[in-house]
N, C-alpha and C positions, 0 to 999 in steps of 0.2 A: 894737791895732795893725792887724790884719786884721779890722778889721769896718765894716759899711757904712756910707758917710761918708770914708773914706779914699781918698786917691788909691790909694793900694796895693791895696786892697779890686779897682778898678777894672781895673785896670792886671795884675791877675793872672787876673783873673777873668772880663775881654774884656768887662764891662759898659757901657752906657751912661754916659759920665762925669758925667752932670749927674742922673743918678736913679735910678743903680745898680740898674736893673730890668729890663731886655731888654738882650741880648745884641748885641754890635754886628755879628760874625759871620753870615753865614746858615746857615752849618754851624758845627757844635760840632768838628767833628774838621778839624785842621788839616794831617792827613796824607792828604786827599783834597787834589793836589796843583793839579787843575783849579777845586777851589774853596775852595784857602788862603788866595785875600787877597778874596773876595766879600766885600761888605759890604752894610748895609742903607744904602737913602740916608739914612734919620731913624731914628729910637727913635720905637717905637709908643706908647710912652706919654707922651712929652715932647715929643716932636715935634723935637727936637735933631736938625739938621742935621750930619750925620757929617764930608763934605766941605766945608770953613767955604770954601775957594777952589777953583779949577781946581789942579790938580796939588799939592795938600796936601799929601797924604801922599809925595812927593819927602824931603822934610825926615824924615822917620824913616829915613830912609839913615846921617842924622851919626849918630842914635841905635843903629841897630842894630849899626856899628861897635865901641861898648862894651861892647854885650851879646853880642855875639861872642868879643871878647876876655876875658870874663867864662866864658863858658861854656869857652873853651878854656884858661883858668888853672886849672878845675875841673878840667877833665880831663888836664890835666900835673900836677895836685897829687896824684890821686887815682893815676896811672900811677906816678909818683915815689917818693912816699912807702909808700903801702900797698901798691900790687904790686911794689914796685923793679925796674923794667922798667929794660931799656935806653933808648939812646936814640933808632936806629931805631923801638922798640915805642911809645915815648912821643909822640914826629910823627905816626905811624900811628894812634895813640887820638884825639889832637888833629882830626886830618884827619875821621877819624870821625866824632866828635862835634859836627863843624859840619855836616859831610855832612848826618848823621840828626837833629837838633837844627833844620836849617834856616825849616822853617816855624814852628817854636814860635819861634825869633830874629824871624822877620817878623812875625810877628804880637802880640809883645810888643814891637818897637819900635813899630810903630804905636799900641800901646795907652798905650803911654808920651809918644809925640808928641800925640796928641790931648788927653792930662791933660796937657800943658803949657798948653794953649788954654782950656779948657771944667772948671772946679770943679762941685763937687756942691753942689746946692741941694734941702736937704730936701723944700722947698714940690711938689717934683715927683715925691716917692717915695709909692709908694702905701701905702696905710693897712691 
């Protein structure tokens, strides 16, 4: 399920989608906030053009909407259920959790809008 070859693999893992081998990121850490959405223009090993049009990555906005909502059902499940917070403390976690979550949201819809476009092709992965 999580090994290379999967969209999932890619998509979690900020890899090149087409050869799962360099990093599409220029930084690994997605909480340096000046450089959470740099990217490389191609994969050094494939030569995949990251940005397939002008204003591309616009379109991982529908996506990041669900991963948001996602992350914030986590966090009202986790406040609810296991801490039996209120419901003040429960908005408050929510809020949080998107707050401090937000670059890792950005940067996994883009990783996700891109594996809509661009499958993995072995012939590109190195040996």
């Amino acid at each position: 399920m999580f090994k290379k070859g999967t969209k999932l693999y890619s998509i979690l893992t900020g890899t090149c989608p087409k050869c799962h081998e360099e990093p599409m990121f220029k930084n690994k850490n997605p909480y340096i906030l000046s450089q959470a959405l740099s990217m490389h223009e191609h994969c050094s090993n494939c030569k995949t053009k990251y940005k397939i049009e002008p204003s591309f990555f616009y379109g991982s906005m529908y996506v990041s909407y669900p991963v948001g909502i996602a992350f914030a059902t986590a966090a009202f499940v986790i406040s609810f259920f296991v801490f039996k917070a209120s419901i003040h403390v429960i908005f408050i976690s929510i809020i949080a959790t998107l707050i401090v979550c937000m670059p890792i949201i950005l940067r996994l819809s883009r990783n996700i809008w891109i594996n809509f476009f661009i499958s993995y092709d072995k012939s590109f992965a190195k040996k």
